[in-house]
C-alpha positions as CSV (number, residue, x, y, z in Angstrom):
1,X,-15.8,-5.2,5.4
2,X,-16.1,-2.5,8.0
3,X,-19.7,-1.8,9.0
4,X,-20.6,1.7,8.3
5,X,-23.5,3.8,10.6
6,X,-26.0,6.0,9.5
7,X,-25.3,9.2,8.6
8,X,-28.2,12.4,9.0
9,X,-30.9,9.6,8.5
10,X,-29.7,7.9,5.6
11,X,-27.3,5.0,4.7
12,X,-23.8,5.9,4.4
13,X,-22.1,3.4,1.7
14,X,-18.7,2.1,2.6
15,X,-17.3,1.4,-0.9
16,X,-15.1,-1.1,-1.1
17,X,-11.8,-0.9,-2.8
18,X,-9.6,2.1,-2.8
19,X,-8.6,5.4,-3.6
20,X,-5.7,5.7,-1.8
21,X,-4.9,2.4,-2.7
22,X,-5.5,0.2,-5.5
23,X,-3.7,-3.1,-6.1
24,X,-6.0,-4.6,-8.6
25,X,-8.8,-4.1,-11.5
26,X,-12.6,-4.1,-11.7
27,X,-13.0,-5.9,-14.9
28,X,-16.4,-7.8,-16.6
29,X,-13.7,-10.5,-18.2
30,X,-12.2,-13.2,-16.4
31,X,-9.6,-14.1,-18.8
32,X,-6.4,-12.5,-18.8
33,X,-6.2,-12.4,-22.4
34,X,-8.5,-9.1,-21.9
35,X,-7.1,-5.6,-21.1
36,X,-8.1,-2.4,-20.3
37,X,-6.5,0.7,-19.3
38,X,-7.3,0.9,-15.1
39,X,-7.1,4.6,-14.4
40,X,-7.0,6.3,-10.4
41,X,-6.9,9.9,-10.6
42,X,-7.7,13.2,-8.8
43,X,-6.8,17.1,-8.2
44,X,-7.9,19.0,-5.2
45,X,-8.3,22.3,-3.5
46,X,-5.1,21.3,-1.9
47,X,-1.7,22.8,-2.7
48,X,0.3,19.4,-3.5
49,X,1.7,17.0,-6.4
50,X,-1.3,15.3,-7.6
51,X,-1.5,11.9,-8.5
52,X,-3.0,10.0,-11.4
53,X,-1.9,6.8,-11.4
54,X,-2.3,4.1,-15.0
55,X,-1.6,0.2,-15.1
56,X,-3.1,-2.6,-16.9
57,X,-6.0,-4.7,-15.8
58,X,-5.8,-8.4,-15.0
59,X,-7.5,-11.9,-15.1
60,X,-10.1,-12.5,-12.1
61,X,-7.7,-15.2,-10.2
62,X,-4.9,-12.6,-10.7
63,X,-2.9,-12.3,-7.2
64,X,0.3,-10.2,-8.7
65,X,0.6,-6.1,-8.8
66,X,-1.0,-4.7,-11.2
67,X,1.6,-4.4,-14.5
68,X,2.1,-0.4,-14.5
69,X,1.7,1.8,-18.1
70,X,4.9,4.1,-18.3
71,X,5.7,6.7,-20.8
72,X,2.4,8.0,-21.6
73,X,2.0,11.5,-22.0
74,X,-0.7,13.0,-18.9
75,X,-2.1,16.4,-18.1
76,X,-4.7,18.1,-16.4
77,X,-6.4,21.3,-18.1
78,X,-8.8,23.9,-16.5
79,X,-9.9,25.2,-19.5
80,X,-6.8,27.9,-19.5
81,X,-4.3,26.2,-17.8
82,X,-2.4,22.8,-18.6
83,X,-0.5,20.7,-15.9
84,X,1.4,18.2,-17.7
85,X,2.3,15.5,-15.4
86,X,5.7,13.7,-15.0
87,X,6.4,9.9,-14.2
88,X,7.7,9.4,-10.9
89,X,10.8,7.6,-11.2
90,X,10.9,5.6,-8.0
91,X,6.9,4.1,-8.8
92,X,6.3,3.0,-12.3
93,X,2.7,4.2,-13.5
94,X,2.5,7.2,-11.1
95,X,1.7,10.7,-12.8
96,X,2.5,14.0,-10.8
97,X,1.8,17.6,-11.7
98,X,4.3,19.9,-10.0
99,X,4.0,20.8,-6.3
100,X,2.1,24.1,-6.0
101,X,-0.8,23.2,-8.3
102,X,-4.5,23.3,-7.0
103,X,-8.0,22.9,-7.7
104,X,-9.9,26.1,-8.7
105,X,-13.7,25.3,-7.1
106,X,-15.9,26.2,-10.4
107,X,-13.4,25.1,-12.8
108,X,-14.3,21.6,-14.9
109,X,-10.9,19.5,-15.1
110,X,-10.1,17.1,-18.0
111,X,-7.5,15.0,-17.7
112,X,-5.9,13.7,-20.8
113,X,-3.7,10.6,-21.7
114,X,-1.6,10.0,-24.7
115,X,0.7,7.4,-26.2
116,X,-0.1,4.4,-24.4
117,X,-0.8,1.1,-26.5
118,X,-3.7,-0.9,-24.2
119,X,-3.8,-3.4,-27.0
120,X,-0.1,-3.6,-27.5
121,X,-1.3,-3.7,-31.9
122,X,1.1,-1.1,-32.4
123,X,-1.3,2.0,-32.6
124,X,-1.6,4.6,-29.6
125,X,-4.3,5.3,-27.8
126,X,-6.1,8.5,-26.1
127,X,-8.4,8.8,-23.2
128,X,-9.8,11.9,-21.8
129,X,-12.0,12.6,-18.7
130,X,-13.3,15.3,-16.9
131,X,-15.0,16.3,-13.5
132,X,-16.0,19.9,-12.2
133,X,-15.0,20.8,-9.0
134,X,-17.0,22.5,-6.9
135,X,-17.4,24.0,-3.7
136,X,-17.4,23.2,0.2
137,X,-18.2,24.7,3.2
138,X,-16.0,25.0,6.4
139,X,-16.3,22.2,9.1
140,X,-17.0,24.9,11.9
141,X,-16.1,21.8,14.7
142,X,-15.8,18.4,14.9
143,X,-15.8,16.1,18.3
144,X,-15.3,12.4,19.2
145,X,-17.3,10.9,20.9
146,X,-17.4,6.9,23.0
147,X,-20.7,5.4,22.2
148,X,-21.7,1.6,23.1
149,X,-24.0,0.1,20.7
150,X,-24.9,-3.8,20.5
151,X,-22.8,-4.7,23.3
152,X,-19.3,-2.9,21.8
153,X,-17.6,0.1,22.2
154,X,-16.5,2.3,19.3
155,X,-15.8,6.4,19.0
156,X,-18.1,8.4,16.2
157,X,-16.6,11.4,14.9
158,X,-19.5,14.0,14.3
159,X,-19.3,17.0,12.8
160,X,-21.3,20.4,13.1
161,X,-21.2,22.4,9.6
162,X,-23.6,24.5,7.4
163,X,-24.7,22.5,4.0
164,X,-25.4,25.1,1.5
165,X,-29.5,25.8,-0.5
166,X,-30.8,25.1,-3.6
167,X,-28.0,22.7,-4.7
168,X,-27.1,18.8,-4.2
169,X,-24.3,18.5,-2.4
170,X,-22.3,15.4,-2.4
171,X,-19.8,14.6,0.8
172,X,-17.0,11.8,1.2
173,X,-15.6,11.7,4.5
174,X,-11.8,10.6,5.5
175,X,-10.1,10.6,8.7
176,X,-6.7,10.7,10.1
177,X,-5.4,9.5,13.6
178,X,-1.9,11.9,14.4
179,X,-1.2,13.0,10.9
180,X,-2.0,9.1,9.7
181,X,-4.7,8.3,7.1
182,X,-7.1,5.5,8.6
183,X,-9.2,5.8,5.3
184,X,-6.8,4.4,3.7
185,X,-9.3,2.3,1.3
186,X,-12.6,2.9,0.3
187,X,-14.0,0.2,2.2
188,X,-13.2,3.1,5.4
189,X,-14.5,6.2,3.2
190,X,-18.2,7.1,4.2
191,X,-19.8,9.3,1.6
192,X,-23.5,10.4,1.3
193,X,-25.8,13.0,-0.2
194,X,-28.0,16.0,1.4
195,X,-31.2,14.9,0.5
196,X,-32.9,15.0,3.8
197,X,-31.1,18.5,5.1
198,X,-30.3,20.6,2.2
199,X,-29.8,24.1,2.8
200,X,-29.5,23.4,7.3
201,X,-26.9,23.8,9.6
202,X,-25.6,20.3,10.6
203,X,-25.4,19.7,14.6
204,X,-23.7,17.0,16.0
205,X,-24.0,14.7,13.8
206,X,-22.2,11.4,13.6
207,X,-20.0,11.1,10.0
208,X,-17.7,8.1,10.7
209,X,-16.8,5.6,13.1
210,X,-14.0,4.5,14.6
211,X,-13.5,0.7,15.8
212,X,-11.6,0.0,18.3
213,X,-10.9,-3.6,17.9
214,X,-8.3,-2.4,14.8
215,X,-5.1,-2.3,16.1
216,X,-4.4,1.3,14.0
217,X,-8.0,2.7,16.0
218,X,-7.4,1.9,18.9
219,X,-7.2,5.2,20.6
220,X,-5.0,7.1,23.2
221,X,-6.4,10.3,25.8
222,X,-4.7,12.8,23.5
223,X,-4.6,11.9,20.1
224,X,-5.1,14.0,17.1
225,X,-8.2,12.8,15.1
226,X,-8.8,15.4,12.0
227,X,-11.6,15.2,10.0
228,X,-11.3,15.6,6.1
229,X,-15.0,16.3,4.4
230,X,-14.6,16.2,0.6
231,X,-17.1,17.9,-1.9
232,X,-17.6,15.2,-4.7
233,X,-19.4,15.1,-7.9
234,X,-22.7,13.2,-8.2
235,X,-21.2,10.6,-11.3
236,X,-17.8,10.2,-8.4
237,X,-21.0,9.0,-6.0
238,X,-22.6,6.5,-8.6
239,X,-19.3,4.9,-9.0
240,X,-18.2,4.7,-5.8
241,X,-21.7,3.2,-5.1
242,X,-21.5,1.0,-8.4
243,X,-18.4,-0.5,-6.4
244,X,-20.2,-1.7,-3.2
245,X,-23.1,-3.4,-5.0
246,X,-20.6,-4.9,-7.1
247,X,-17.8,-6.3,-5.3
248,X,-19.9,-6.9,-2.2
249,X,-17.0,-6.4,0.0
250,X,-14.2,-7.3,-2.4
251,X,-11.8,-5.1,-3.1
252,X,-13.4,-3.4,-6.8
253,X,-9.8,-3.6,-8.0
254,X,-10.2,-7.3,-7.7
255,X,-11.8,-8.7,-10.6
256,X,-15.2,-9.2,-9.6
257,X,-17.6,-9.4,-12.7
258,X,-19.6,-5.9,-12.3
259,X,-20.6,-3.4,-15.0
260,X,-19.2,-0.3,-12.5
261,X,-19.5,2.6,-13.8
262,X,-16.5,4.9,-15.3
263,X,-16.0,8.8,-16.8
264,X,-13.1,7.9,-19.1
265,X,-13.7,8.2,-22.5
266,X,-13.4,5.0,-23.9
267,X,-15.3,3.2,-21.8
268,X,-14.5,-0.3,-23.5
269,X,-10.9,-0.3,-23.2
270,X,-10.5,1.8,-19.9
271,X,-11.9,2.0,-16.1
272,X,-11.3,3.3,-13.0
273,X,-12.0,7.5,-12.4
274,X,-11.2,10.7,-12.8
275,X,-12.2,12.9,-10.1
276,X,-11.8,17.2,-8.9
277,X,-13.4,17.8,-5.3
278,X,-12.3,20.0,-2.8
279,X,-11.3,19.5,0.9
280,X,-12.1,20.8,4.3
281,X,-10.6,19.9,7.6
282,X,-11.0,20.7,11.1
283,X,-9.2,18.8,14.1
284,X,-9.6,17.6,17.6
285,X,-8.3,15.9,20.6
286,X,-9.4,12.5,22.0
287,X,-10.5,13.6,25.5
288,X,-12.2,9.6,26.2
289,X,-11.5,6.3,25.6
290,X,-13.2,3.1,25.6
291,X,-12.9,1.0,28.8
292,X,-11.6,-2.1,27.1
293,X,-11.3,-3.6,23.6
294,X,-14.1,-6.5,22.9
């Protein structure tokens, strides 16, 4: 498990397991015989397809690909508008709304599932969740940085950004190396809350770190690092959370007996998340690099 730094004076949590990629289930039952509906899904501020992705969960000592749902019937409503979401042909269980949709900050979005049989007894099943999606402010800059602590090199990406007043705000944090996600699990994504500097302008201030003893961060004079600084809800935070203390380090798709916490509506026969947030990015160049790899 990558070892995560502190971020404005508190812990930053590295959850383990994946948003960008889950291969396996969080599940309380160890025996196969047991299934629940494992749900990943999310819509943005960005302009895109967005994904929601269903399958079935598995036993603990289960080492295979999840087995996908297909042919349910998925949307995505504001309130006013409905996405209905089509199965992508070339991978079983993925759900996409049509390219040009986006996230509204203010709007609550409920996603809603339909015609899918968890307990294969011949009667269909619906789930529902919902999340709000709310604001972000801009990243004004971002910079990386070589620091050397406890004998070994690594670069911090910090960040200098306005946090708005009189609201808890609620921050995940990705990065990408020349257009190429290195959060590409959650074990990578730092996330964290603005307890201790509501309402200030953040200066300078370190927000991820990059190691580079990993052949994919090991980085060249020049390289495009872009920060991406998500605006989460609170419940998205308490299950990302859930996952580290229970999987300690696993992957949470993995099995590991844990009671983690989940917004679908049926909450015995389904897990996983349903989450709206919106995105801001800003970019820079790598102007130093370490002197060796150790």
């Amino acid at each position: 498990m990558k070892k995560i730094i502190c971020l404005f004076l508190l812990p930053i949590i590295a959850a383990t397991g994946c948003t960008e990629d889950i291969t396996s289930t969080i599940s309380s039952e160890l025996a196969t015989s047991y299934q629940r509906l494992v749900v990943d899904g999310s819509i943005s501020t960005d302009t895109m397809a967005h994904r929601v992705h269903l399958a079935l969960s598995s036993g603990y000592f289960y080492n295979k690909p999840l087995e996908p749902v297909t042919k349910a019937d998925v949307s995505i409503s504001d309130g006013t508008n409905v996405f209905n979401l089509t199965e992508d042909p070339l991978n079983p269980g993925d759900y996409l709304t049509q390219p040009n949709v986006y996230g509204v900050p203010g709007r609550t979005y409920t996603l809603t599932i339909k015609n899918v049989d968890v307990d294969k007894n011949g009667q269909t099943e619906e789930y529902s969740a919902s999340s709000k999606l709310y604001p972000i402010s801009k990243i004004d800059s971002i910079a990386v940085k070589v620091v050397k602590k406890f004998y070994k090199y690594r670069y911090e990406v910090r960040i200098w950004t306005q946090d708005p007043a009189d609201i808890t705000n609620y921050y995940a944090f990705k990065v990408k190396r020349n257009n190429i996600l290195l959060t590409d699990t959650l074990s990578e994504v730092t996330f964290t809350n603005d307890e201790f500097f509501n309402g200030s302008y953040v200066t300078d201030q370190n927000v991820y770190h990059i190691v580079p003893t990993k052949t994919d961060e090991r980085l060249k004079l020049n390289d495009v690092i872009t920060l991406e600084s998500c605006g989460i809800t609170k419940d998205y935070a308490t299950y990302l959370n859930d996952i580290e203390l229970a999987s300690h380090g696993a992957d949470p798709f993995g099995g590991q007996p844990a009671n983690v916490s989940t917004n679908l509506s049926d909450k015995k026969r389904a897990i996983g998340f349903f989450v709206a947030y919106s995105i801001t990015r800003n970019v820079t160049t790598v102007k130093d690099t370490v002197p060796t790899v150790d």
